[in-house]
C-alpha positions in Angstrom: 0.0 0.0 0.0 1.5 3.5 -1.2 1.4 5.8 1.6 -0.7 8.7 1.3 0.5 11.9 0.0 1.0 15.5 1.1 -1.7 18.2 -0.3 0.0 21.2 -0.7 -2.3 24.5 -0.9 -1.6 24.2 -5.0 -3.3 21.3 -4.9 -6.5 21.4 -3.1 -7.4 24.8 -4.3 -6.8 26.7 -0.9 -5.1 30.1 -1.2 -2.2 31.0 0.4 -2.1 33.3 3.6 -0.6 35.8 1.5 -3.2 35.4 -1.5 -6.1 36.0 1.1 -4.5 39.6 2.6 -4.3 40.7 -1.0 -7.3 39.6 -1.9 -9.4 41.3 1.3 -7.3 44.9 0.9 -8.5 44.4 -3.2 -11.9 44.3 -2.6 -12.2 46.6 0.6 -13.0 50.3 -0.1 -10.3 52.7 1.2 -11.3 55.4 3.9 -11.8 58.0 1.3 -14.1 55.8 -0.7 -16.7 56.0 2.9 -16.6 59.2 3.3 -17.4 60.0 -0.5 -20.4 58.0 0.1 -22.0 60.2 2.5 -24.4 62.6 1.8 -22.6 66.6 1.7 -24.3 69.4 4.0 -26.6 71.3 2.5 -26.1 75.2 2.4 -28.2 77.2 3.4 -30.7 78.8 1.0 -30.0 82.9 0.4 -32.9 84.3 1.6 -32.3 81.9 5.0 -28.8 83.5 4.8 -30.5 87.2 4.2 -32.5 86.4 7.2 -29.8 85.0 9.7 -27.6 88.2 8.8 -30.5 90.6 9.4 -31.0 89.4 12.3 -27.6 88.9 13.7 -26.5 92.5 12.5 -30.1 93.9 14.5 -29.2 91.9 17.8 -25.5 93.7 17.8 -27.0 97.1 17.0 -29.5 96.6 20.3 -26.7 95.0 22.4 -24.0 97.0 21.1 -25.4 100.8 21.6 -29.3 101.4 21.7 -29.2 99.5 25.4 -25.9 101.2 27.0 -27.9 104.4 25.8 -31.1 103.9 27.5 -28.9 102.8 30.6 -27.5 106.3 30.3 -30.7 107.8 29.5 -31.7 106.5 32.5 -28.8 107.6 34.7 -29.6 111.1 33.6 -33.1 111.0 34.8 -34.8 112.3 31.4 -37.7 111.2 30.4 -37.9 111.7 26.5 -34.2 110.7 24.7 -33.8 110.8 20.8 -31.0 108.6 19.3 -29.1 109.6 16.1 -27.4 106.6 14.8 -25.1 107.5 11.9 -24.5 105.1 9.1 -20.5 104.1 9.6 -19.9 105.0 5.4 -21.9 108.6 5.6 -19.1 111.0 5.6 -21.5 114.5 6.0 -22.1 113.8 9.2 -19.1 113.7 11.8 -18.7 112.2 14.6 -19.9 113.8 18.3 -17.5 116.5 19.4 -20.2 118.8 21.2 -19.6 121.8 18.2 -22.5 120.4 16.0 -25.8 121.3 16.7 -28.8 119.3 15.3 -31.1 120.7 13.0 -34.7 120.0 12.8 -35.7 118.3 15.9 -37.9 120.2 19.0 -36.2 121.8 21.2 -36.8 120.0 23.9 -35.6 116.7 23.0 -32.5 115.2 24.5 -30.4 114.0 21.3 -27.5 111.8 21.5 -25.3 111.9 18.3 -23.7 108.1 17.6 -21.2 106.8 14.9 -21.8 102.9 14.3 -18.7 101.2 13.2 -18.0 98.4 11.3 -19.1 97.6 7.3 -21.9 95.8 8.5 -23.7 99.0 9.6 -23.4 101.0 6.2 -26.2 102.6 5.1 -27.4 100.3 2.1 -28.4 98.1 4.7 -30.2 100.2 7.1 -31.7 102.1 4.2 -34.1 98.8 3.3 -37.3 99.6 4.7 -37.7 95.5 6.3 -34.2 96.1 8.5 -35.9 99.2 10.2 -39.1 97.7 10.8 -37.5 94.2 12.4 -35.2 97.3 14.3 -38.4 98.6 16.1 -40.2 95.2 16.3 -37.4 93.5 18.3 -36.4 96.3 20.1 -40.2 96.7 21.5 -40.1 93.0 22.4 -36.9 93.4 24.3 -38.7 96.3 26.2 -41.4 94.2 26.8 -39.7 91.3 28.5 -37.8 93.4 30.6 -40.7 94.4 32.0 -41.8 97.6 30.8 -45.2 98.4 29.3 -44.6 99.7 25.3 -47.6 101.4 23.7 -49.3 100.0 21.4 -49.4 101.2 17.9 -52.1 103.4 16.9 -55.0 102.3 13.6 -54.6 104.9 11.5 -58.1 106.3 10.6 -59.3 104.5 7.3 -59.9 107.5 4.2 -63.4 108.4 3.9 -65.2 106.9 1.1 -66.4 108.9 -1.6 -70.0 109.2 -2.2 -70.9 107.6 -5.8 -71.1 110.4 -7.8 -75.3 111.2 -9.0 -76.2 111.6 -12.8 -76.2 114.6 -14.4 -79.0 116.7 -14.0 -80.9 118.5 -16.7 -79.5 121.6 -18.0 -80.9 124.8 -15.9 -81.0 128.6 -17.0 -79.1 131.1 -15.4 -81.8 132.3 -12.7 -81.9 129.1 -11.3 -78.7 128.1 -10.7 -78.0 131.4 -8.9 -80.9 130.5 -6.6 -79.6 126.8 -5.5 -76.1 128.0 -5.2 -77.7 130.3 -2.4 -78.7 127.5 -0.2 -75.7 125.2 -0.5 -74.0 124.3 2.9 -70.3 125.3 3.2 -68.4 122.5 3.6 -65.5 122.1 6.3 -61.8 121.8 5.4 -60.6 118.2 5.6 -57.3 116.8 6.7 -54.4 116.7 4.7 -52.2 113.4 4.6 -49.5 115.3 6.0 -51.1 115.1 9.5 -52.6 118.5 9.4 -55.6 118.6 11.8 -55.0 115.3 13.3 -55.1 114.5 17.0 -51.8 114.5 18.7 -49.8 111.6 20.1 -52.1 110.8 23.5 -50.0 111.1 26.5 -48.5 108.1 28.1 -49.4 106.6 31.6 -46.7 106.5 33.8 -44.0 103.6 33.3 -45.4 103.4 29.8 -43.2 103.4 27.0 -43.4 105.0 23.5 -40.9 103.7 20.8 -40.8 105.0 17.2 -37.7 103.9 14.6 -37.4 105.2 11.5 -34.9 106.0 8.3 -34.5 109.9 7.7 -32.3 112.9 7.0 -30.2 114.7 9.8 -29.1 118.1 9.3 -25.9 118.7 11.8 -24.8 122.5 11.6 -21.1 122.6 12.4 -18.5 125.0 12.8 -15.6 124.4 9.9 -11.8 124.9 9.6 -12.3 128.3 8.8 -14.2 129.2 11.5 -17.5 129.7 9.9 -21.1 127.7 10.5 -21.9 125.3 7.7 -24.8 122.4 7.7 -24.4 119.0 6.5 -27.3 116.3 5.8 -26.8 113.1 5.9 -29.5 109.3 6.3 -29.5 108.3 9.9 -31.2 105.7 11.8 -33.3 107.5 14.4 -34.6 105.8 17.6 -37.2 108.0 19.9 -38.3 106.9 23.3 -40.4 108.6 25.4 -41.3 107.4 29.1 -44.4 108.2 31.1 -43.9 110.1 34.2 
């Protein structure tokens, strides 16, 4: 009887240890291969990116200087403050020194003259109406849960409506029309859209608060190098607050 031979790995079909490392690393996908597989972020879309700036550049405006001012505002025990914030690329109007004087605003408002800083606070943002009405809105709501009672704003009163107009009437002689023009009511003068013979602001309780916002031109006259007085107009973010007493 022959004795029974060796099977090698040739043989039997079996692969080699070395065969079956080279065979695994083959077939297995390197690291770069996973993470090409996953799914990318997605960006955000650009009017969530408008949105998230707006925002973040209103927040730092109210941190940044409207709240230190009504801290001081406070300090000085006045009632009625009106802030000037100037635009950091309008040129016309310079910074506070205490030589300018402020044109166009009563008398007996306390104005406070402020240069914001920084490209972010330029005046082709500020000057979009949607910036200065999210300004007021979140500035009113950070009143509101410190605690302080903000007015409400007022309806405005809706225009009249027009009566229809009546058909023509027949064709009159002379006489007559003299004698119905005699008994025709004077009519009363009626309010212009500029505000002329409407009611003025109602006063406020006490503790109550009254914040307006708005986009305007400031005229600042100033002395110059020469020595002589000189005014300069510029776009300015205004903030007004008035407190009951």
């Amino acid at each position: 009887m022959a004795p029974p031979q060796s099977l090698s790995a040739d043989d039997d079909g079996i692969p080699t240890y070395e065969e079956s490392v080279l065979a695994g690393a083959t077939a297995t996908p390197g690291a770069g291969d996973a993470k090409s597989a996953l799914p990318s972020a997605q960006t955000p879309s650009l009017p969530g990116q408008l949105t998230q700036t707006r925002s973040q550049r209103i927040h730092s405006i109210i941190t940044a200087y409207i709240l230190p001012l009504l801290t001081s505002q406070a300090v000085s025990g006045l009632y009625k403050t009106t802030f000037i914030l100037v635009p950091s690329n309008i040129c016309s109007l310079p910074s506070a020194t205490g030589d300018e004087t402020v044109v166009g605003f009563p008398s007996d408002d306390h104005i406070q003259l402020v240069r914001l800083q920084g490209s972010e606070h330029s005046l082709e943002f500020w000057r979009q109406p949607a910036v200065v009405r999210q300004l007021e809105a979140e500035l009113k709501a950070r009143l509101t849960a410190s605690g302080h009672r903000v007015e409400e704003e007022q309806q405005q009163p809706s225009p009249a409506v027009r009566p229809p107009i009546s058909p023509k009437a027949p064709k009159r002689s002379f006489f007559s029309r003299r004698e119905s023009e005699k008994t025709l009511p004077v009519s009363s003068p009626v309010a212009s859209a500029s505000g002329w013979g409407m009611p003025s602001p109602v006063s406020l309780g006490a503790g109550q608060v009254r914040v307006n916002v708005g986009l305007q031109d400031v005229c600042l006259r100033v002395v110059s190098e020469m020595g002589l007085y000189e005014t300069r107009t510029g776009m300015a973010v205004v903030v007004g607050l008035e407190i009951g007493s």
